[in-house]
DOTORKOL-225552 format. One line per field, with one value per residue (C-alpha): z, x, y; residue number from 1. Coordinates in pm, whole numbers, plus 50000, padded with zeros to 5 digits. Example, Ala and Ser with C-alpha at 12.3 -4.5 7.8 and 13.67 -1.06 7.14 Angstrom:
BEGIN
up <- c(50780, 50714);
east <- c(51230, 51367);
north <- c(49550, 49894);
seq <- c(1, 2);
END
This chain:
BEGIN
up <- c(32491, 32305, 32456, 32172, 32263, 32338, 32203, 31834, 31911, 31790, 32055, 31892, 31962, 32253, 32394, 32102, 32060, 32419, 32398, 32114, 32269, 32562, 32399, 32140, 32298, 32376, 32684, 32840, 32737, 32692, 32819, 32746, 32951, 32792, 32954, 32696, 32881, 32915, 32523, 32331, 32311, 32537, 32513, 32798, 33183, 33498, 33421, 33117, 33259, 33496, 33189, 33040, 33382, 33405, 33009, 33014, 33078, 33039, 33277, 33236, 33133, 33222, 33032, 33196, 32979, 33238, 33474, 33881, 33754, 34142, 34239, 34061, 34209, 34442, 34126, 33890, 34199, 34233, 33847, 33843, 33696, 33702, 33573, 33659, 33358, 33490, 33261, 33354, 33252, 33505, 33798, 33997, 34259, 34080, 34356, 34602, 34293, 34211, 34622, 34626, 34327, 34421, 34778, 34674, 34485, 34141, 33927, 33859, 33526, 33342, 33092, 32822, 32553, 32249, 32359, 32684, 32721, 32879, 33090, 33293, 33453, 33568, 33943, 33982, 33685, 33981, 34103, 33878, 33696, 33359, 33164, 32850, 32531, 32392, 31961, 31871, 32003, 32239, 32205, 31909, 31740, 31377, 31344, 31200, 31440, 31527, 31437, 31711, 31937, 31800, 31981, 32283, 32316, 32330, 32570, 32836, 32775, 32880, 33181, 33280, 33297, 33461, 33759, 33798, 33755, 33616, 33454, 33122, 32829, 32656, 32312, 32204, 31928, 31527, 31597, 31329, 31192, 30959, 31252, 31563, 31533, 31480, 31819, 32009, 31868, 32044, 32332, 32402, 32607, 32540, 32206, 32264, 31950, 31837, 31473, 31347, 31518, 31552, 31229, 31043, 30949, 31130, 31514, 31602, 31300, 31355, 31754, 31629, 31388, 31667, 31870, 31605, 31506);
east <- c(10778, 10564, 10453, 10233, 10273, 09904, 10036, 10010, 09635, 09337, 09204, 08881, 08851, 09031, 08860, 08837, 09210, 09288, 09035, 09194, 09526, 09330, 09288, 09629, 09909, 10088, 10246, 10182, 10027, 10331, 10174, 10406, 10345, 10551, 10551, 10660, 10946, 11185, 11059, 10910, 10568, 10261, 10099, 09811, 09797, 09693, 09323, 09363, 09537, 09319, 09051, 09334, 09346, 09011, 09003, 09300, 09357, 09748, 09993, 10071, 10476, 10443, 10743, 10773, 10935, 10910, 11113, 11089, 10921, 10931, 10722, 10438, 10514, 10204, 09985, 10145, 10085, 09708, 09615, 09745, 10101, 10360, 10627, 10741, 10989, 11195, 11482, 11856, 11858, 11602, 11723, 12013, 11972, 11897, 11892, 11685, 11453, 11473, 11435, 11109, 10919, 11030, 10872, 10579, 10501, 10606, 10851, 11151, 11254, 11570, 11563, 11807, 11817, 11995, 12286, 12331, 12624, 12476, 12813, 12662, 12423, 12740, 12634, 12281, 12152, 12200, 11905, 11659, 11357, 11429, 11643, 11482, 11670, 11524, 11616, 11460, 11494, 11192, 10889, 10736, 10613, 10678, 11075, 11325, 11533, 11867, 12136, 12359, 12098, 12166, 12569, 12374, 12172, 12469, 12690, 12405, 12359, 12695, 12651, 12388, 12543, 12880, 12666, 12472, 12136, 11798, 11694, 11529, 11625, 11347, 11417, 11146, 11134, 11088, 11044, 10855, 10858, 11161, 11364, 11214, 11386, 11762, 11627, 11580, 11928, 12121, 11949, 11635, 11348, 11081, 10995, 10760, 10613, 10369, 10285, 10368, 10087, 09833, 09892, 09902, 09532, 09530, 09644, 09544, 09744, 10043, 10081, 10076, 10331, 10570, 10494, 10591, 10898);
north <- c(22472, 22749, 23045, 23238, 23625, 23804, 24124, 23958, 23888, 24024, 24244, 24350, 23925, 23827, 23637, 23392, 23434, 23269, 23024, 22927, 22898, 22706, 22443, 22428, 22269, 22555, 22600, 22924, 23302, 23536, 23864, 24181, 24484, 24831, 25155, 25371, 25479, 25139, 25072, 25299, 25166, 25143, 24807, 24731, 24701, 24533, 24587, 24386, 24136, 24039, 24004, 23813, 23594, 23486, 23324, 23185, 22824, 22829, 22968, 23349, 23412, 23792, 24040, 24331, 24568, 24875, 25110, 24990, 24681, 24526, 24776, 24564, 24191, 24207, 24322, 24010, 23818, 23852, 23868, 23534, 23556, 23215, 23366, 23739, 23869, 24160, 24308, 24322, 24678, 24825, 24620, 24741, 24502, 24220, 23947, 24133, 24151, 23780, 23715, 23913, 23796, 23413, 23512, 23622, 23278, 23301, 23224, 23453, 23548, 23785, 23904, 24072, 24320, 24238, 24394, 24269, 24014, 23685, 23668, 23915, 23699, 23461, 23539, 23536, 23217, 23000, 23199, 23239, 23023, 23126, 23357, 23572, 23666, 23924, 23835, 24173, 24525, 24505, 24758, 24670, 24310, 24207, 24277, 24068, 23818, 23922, 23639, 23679, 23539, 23163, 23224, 23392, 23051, 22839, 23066, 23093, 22737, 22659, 22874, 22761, 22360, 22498, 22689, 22431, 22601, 22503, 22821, 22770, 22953, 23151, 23339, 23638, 23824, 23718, 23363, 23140, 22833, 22915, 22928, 22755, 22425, 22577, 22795, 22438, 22307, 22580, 22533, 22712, 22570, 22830, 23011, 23336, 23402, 23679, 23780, 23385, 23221, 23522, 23650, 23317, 23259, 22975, 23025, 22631, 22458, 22727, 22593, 22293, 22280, 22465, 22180, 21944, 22053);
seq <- c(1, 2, 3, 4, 5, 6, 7, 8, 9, 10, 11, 12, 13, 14, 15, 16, 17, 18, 19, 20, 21, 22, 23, 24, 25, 26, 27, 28, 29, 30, 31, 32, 33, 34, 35, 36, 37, 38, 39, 40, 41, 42, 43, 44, 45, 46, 47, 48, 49, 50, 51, 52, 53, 54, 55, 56, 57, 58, 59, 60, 61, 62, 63, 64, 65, 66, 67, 68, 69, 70, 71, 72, 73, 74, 75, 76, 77, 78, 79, 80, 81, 82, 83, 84, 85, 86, 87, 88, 89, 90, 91, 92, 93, 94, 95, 96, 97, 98, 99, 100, 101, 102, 103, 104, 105, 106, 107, 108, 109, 110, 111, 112, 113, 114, 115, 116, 117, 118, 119, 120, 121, 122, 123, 124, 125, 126, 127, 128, 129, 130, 131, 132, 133, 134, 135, 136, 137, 138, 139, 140, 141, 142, 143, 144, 145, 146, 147, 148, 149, 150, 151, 152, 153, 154, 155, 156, 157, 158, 159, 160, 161, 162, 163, 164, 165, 166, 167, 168, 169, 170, 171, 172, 173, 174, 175, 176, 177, 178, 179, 180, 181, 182, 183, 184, 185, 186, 187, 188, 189, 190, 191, 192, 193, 194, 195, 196, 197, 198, 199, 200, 201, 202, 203, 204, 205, 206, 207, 208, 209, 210, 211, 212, 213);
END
């Protein structure tokens, strides 16, 4: 699956931009919401993303790169978010976290910095909807993908089969059509990407060619 990132987009023309994506093949909007505290960026809020809510056409993957990030579930809830992306790194009680955003009708998503081993997630993948690897430090769009991420793939990947869950694997962060398809070999499900399809001069042809890998 694709998941084009709206923080790539052209926000003097958003609107265009998702209604382009509406009717691509991709699979869902990848909205990332920073707080310039967790990352050290600010990108947009709730207000926008209820904007955001109304165009789109394709399921909202919601990042939440932010301190306390359960504190929001009710607001991801009612501007129409699927999937509800809290990091390992702000969550201290993870499965109470997972619990609460799965109870209030969404999907439940983990993610990871680059840093952060996969093996800690050994007791709560069983749990979850999906599992994020972040492939760049997050904050910012347009860096360079971090190698390491291809053995990160294939370790969660294993967990994943040995626990017996049916989390998907997303990957964020410097993805493109250079290396998308070596991304789906080592196991991911869902590639976010930002600057290669917004920034490509052609947002329509780019999804496609994802898709066609």
């Amino acid at each position: 699956m694709l998941a084009p990132s709206l923080l790539s987009a052209d926000f003097g023309n958003l609107a265009r931009d998702i209604e382009i994506v509406n009717r691509s093949s991709a699979d869902w909007l990848h909205i990332d919401i920073m707080d310039g505290v967790f990352v050290p960026n600010i990108s947009f809020g709730f207000p926008v993303l209820e904007y955001v809510n109304k165009l789109s056409q394709k399921p909202l993957d919601v990042h939440l790169m932010i301190v306390e990030p359960t504190k929001f579930i009710e607001e991801c809830k009612r501007v129409g978010a699927m999937m509800m992306n809290i990091h390992y790194e702000v969550s201290p009680h993870l499965h109470r976290s997972v619990t609460a955003i799965r109870n209030a009708g969404m999907k439940a998503g983990v993610t990871l910095n680059p840093h952060t081993p996969v093996e800690l997630l050994e007791d709560i993948v069983a749990d979850v909807d999906l599992v994020l690897l972040m492939s760049v430090n997050p904050g910012f769009g347009g860096q360079k993908f971090i190698e390491n991420t291809y053995s990160k793939i294939a370790r969660l990947r294993s967990m994943i089969e040995r626990r017996g869950s049916k989390a998907l694997i997303e990957v964020d962060g410097g993805v493109n059509l250079d290396n998308a398809a070596r991304l789906y070999q080592a196991g991911a499900d869902v590639l976010v990407a930002g600057n290669a399809v917004f920034r490509s001069g052609d947002i329509a042809a780019t999804i496609e060619a994802f898709k066609n890998l």
